[in-house]
TIRO-2110 file (N, C-alpha, C; in Angstrom, 1 decimal):
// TIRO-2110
0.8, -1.2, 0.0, N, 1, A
0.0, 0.0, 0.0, CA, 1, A
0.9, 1.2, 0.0, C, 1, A
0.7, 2.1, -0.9, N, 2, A
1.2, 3.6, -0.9, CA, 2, A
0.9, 4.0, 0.4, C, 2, A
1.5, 5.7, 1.0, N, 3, A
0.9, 6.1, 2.3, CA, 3, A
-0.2, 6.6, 2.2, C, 3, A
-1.2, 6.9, 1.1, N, 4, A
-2.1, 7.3, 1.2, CA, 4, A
-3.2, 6.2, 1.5, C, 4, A
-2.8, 5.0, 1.5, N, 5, A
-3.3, 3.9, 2.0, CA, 5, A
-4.3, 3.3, 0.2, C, 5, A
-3.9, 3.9, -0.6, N, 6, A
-5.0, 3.7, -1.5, CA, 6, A
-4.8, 2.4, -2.1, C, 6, A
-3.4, 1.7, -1.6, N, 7, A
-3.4, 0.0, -2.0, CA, 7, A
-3.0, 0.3, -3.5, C, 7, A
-2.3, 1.2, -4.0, N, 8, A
-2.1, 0.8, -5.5, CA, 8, A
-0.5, 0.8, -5.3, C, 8, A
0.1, -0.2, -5.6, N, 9, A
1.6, -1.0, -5.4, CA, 9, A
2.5, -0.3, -6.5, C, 9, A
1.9, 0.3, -7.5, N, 10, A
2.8, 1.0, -8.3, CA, 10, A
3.4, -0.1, -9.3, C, 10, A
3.1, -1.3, -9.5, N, 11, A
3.7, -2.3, -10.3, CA, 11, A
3.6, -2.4, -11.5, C, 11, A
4.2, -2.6, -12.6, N, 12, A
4.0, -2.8, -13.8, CA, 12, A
4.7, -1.7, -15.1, C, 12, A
4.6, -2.2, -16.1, N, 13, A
5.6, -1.3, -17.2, CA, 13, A
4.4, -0.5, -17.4, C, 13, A
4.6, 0.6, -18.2, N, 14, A
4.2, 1.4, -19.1, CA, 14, A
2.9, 0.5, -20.2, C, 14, A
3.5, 0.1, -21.0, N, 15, A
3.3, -1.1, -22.1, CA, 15, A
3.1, -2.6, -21.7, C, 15, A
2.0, -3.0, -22.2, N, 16, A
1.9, -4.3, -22.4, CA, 16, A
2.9, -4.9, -23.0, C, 16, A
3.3, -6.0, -21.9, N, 17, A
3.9, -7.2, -22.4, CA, 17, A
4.0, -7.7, -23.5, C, 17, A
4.5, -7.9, -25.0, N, 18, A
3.6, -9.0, -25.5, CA, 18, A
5.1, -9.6, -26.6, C, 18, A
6.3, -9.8, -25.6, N, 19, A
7.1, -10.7, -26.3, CA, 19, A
8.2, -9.9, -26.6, C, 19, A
9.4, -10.9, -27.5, N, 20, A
10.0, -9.9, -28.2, CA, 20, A
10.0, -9.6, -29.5, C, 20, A
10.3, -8.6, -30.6, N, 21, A
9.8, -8.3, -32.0, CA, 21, A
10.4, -9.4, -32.3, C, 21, A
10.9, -10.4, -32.3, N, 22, A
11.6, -11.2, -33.5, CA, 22, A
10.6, -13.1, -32.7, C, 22, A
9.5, -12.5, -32.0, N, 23, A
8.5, -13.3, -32.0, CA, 23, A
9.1, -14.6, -30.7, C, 23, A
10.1, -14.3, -30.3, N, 24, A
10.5, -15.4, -29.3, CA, 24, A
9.5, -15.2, -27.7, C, 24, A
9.6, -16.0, -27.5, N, 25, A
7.9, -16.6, -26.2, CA, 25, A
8.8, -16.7, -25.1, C, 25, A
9.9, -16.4, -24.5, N, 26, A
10.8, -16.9, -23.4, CA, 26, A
10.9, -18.7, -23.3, C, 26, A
10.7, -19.3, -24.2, N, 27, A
10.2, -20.4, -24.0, CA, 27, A
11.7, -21.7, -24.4, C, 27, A
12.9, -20.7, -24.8, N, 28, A
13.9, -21.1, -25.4, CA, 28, A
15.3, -21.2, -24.9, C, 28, A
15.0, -20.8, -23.0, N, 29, A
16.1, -20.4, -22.2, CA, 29, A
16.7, -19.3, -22.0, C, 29, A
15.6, -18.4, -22.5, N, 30, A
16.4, -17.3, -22.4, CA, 30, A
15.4, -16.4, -21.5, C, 30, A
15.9, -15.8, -20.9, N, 31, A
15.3, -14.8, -20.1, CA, 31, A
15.6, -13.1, -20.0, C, 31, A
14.3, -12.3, -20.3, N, 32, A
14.4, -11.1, -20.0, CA, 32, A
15.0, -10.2, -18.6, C, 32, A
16.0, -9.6, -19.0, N, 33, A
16.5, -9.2, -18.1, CA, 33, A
15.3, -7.8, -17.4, C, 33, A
15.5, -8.0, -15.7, N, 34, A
14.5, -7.4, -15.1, CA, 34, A
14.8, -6.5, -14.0, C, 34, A
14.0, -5.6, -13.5, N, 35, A
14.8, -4.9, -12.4, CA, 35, A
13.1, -4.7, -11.5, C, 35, A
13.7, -4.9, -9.9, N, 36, A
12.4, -4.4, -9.2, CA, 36, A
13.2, -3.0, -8.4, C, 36, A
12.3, -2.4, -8.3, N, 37, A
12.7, -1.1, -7.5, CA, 37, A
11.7, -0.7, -6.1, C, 37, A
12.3, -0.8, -5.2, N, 38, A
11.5, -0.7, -4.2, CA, 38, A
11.8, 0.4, -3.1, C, 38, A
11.1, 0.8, -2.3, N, 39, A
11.3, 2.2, -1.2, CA, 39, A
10.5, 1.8, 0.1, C, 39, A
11.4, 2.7, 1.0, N, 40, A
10.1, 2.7, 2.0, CA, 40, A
9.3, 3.5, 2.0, C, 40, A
8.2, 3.4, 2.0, N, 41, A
6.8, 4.4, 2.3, CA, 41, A
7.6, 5.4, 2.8, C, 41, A
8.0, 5.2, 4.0, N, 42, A
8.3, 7.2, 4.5, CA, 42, A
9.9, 7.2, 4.2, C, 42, A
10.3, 6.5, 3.2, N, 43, A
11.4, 7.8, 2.5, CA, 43, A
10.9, 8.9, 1.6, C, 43, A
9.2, 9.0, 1.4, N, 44, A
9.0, 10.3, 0.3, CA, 44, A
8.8, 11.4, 1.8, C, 44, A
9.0, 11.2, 3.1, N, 45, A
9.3, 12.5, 4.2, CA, 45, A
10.5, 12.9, 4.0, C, 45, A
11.7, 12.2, 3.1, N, 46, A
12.6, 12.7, 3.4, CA, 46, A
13.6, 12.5, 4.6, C, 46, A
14.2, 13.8, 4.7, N, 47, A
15.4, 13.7, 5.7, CA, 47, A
14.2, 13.8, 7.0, C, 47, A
13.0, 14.5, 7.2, N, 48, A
12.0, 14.8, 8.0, CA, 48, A
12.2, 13.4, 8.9, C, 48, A
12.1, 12.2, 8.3, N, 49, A
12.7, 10.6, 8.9, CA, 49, A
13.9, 10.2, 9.8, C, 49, A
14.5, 10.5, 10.6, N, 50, A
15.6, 10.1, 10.9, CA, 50, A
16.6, 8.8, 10.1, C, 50, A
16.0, 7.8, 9.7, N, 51, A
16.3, 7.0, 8.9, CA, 51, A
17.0, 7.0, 7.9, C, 51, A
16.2, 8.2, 7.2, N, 52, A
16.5, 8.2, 5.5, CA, 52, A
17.8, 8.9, 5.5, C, 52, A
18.3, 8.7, 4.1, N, 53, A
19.5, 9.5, 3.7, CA, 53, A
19.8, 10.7, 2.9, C, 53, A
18.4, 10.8, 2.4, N, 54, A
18.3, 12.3, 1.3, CA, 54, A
16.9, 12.7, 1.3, C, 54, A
16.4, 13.8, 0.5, N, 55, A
15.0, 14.1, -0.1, CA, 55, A
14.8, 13.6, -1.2, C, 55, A
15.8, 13.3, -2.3, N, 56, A
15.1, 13.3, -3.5, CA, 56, A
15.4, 11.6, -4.3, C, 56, A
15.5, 10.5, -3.3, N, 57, A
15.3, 9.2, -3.2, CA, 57, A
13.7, 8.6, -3.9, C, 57, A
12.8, 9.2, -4.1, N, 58, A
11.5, 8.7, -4.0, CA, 58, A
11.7, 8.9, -5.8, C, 58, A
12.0, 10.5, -6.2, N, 59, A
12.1, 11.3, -7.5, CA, 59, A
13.1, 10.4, -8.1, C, 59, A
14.4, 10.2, -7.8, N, 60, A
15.4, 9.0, -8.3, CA, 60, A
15.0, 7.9, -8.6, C, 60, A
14.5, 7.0, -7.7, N, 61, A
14.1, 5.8, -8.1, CA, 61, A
12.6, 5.7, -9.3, C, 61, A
12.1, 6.6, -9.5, N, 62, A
10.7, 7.3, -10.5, CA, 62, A
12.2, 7.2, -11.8, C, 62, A
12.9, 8.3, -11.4, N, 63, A
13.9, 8.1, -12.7, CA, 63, A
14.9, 7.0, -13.0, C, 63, A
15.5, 6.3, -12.0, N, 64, A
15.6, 4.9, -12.6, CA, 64, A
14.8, 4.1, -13.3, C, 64, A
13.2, 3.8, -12.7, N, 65, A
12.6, 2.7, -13.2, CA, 65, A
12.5, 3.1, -15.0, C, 65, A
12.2, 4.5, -15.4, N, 66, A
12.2, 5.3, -16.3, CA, 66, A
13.1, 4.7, -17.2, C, 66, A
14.3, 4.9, -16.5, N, 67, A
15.6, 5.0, -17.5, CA, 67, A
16.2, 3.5, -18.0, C, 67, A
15.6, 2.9, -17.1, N, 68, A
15.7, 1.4, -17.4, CA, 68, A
14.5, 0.7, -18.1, C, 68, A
13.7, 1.2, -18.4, N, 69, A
12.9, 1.3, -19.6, CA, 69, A
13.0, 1.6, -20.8, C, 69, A
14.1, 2.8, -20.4, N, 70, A
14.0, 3.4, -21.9, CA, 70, A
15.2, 2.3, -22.7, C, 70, A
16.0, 1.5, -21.9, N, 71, A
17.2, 0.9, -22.7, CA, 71, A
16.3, -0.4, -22.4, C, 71, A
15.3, -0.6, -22.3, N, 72, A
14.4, -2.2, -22.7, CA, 72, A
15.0, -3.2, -21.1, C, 72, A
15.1, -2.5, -20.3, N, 73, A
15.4, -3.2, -19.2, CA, 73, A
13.5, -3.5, -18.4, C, 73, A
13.1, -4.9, -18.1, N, 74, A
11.9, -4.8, -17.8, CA, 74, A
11.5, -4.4, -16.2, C, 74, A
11.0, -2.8, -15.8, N, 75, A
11.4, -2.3, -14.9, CA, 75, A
10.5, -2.3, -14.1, C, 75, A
9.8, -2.5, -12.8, N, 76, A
8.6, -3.3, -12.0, CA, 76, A
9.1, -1.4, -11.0, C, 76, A
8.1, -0.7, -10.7, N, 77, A
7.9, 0.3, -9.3, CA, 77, A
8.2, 1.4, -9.6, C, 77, A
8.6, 2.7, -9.1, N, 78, A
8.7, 1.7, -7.8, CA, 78, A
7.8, 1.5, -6.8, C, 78, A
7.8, 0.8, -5.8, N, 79, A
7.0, -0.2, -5.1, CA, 79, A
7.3, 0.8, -3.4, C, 79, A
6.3, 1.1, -2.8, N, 80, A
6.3, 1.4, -1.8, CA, 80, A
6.2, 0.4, -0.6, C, 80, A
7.2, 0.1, 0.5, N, 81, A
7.3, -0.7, 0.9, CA, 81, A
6.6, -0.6, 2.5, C, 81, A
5.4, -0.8, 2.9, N, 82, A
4.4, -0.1, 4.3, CA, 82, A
5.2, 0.3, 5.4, C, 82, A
4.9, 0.7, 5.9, N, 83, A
5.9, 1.3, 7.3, CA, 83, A
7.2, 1.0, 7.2, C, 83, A
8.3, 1.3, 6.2, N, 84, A
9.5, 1.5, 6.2, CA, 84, A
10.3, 2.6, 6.0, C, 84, A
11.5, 2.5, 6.6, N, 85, A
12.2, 3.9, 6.1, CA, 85, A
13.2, 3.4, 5.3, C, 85, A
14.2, 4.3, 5.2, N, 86, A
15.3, 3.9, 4.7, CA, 86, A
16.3, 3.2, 5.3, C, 86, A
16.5, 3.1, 6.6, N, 87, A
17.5, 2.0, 7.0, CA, 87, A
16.6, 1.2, 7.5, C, 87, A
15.4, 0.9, 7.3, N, 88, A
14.5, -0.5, 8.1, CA, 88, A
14.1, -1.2, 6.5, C, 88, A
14.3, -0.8, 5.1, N, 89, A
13.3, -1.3, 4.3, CA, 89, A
14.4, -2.9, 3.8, C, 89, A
15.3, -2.8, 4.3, N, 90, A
16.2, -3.9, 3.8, CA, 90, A
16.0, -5.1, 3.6, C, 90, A
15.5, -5.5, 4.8, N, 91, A
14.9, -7.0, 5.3, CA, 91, A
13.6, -7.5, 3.9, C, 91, A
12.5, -6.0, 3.4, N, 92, A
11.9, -6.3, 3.1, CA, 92, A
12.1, -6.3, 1.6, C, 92, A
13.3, -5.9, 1.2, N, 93, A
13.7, -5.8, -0.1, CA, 93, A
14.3, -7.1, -0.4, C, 93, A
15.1, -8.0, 0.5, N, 94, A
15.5, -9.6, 0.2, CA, 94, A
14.0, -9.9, -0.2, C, 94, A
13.2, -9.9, 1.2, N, 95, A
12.2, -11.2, 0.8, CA, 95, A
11.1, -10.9, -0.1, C, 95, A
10.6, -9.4, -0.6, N, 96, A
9.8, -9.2, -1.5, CA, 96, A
10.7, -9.8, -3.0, C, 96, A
11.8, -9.0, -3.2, N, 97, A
13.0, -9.7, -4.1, CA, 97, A
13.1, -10.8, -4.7, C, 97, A
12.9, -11.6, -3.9, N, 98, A
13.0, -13.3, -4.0, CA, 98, A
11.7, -13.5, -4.2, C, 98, A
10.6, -13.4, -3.6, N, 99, A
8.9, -13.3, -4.5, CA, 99, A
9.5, -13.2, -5.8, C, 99, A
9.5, -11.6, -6.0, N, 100, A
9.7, -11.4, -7.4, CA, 100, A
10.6, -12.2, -8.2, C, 100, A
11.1, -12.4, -7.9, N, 101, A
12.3, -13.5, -8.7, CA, 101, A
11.3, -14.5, -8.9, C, 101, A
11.5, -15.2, -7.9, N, 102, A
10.2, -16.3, -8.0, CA, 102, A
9.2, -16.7, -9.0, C, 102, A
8.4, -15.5, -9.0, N, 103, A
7.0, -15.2, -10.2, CA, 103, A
7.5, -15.3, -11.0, C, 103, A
8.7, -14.3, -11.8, N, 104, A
9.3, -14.3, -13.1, CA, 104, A
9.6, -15.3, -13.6, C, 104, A
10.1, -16.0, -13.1, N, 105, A
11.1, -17.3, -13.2, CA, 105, A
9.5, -18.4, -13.3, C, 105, A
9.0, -18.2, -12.9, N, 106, A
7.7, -19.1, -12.8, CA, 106, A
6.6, -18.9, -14.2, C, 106, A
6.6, -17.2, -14.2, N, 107, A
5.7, -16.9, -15.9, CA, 107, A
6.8, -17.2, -16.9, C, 107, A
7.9, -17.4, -16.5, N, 108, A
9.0, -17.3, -17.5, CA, 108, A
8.9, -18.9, -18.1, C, 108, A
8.2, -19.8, -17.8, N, 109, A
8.5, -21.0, -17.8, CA, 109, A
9.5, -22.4, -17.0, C, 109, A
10.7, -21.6, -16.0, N, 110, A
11.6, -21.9, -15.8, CA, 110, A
11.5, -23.3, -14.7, C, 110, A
10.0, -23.3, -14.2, N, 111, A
10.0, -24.8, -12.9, CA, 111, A
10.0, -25.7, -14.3, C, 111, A
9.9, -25.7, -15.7, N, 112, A
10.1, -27.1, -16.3, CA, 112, A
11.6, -27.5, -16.8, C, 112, A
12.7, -26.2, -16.4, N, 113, A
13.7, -26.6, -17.0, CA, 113, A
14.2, -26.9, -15.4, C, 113, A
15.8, -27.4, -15.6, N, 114, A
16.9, -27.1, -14.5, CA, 114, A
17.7, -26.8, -14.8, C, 114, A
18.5, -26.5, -14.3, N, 115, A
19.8, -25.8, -14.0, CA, 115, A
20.6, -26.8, -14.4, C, 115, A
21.9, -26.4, -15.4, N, 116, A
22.9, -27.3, -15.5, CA, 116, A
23.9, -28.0, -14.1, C, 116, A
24.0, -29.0, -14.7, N, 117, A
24.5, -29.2, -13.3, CA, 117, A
25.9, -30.1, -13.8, C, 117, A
27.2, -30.0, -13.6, N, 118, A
28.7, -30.4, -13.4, CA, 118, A
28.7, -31.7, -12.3, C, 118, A
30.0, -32.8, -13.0, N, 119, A
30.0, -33.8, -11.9, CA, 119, A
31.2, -34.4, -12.8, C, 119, A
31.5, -35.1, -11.8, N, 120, A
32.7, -35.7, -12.3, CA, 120, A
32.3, -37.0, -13.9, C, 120, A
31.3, -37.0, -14.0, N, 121, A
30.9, -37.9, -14.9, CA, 121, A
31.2, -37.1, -16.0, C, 121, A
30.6, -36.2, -16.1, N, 122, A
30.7, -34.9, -17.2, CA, 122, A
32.1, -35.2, -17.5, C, 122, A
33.4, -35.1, -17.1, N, 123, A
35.1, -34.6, -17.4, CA, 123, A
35.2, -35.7, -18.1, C, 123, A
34.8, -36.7, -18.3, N, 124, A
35.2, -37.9, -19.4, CA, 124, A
34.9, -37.3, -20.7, C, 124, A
END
């Protein structure tokens, strides 16, 4: 939830999803590179926080997700994180993080592949 409590998470591109131009479905091992950007709710108080580290943290990260759009990076927030500041939102940036990893890796196709895996059988 944003501080305004209105529950909108700020997630998602600009643009609908809908592949890449040369028609590939992720379905071929390859994966779109992705970025999540996330904040605590009261870094947009600023230094007003004891916590936080600057004012214009909230405006920055608005211009990263931006800028990593514009070079086709697929850019998720940013994401307001509920009663955090800037030195408490850490904790919640691993484990929302790893969600997000998670899903991707999940619409991406990837629970049907595995991971290469090395062993001494292989070196023959």
């Amino acid at each position: 939830e944003k501080a305004d409590g209105s529950g909108d998470l700020g997630i998602g591109n600009d643009e609908e999803d809908e592949g890449d131009e040369d028609g590939d479905d992720g379905d071929n091992g390859s994966y779109e590179v992705g970025a999540l950007v996330l904040l605590g709710e009261k870094e947009h108080a600023g230094l007003r926080v004891t916590g936080n580290v600057h004012d214009s943290l909230p405006a920055g990260a608005r211009d990263l997700v931006h800028a990593l759009r514009g070079i086709g990076v697929h850019a998720e927030g940013p994401l307001d994180v509920s009663g955090e500041d800037h030195s408490t939102v850490k904790m919640s940036v691993v484990s929302r993080g790893m969600v997000w990893v998670a899903e991707r890796a999940r619409a991406n196709g990837s629970s049907r592949r595995q991971a290469p895996t090395t062993s001494d059988e292989d070196e023959d």
